[in-house]
C-alpha positions in Angstrom: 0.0 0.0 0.0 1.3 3.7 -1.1 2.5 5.4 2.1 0.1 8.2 1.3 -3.1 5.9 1.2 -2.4 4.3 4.9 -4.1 5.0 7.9 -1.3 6.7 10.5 -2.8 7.7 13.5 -0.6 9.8 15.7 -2.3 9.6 19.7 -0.6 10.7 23.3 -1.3 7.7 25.5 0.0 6.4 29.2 -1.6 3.1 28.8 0.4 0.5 30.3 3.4 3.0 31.0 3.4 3.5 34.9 1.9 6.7 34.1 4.4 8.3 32.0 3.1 9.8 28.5 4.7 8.6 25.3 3.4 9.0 21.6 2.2 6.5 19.7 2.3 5.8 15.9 -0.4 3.5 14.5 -1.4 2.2 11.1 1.7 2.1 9.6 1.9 -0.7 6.7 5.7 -1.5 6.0 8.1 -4.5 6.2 9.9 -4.1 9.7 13.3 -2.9 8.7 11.9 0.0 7.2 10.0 0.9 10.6 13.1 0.5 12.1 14.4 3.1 9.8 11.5 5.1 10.5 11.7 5.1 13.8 15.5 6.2 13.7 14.2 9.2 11.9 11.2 10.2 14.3 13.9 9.7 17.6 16.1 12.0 16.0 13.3 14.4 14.9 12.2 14.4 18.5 15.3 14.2 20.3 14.0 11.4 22.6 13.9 8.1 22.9 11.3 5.1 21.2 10.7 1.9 20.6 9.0 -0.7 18.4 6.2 -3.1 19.4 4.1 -5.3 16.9 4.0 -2.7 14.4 3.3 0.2 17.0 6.3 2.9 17.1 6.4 4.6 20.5 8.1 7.9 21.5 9.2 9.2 24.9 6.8 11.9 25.9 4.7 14.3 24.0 6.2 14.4 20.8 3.0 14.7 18.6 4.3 17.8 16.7 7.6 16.4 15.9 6.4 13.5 14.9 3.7 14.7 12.4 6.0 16.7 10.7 8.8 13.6 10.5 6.0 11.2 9.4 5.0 13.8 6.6 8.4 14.2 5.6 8.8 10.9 5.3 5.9 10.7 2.6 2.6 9.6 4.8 -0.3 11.1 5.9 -0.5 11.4 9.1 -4.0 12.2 11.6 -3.8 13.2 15.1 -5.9 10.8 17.2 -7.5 11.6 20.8 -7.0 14.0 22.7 
């Protein structure tokens, strides 16, 4: 699938976190090394730290402005999602 035609969804959450907010990237379709790839670009757009879980990118904190600018450099089309 084109990376313009996917559904990202960009979302602060603390689900799961012992309370501590981190961004999280949803929807993205793409073989795993290029997420890793992606996620090298978003940490150093961000300055922070991230991971990678099933598919789901993660950043440390509230990095939804960074990261909606990295993900539309990167060619997608990223939505903000909640609150």
């Amino acid at each position: 699938m084109a990376k313009a035609q996917q559904r990202v969804r960009v979302q602060r959450t603390r689900t799961g976190k012992g309370g501590k907010l981190v961004t999280a990237i949803t929807g993205l379709e793409a073989p795993e090394s290029d997420l890793k790839a992606l996620l090298k670009q978003l940490k150093a757009a961000a300055g922070t730290g991230g991971t990678l879980k099933d598919g789901v990118i993660e950043l440390q904190g509230d990095q939804m402005a960074a990261a909606l600018a990295a993900l539309e450099a990167a060619g997608y089309r990223p939505k903000q999602a909640g609150g």
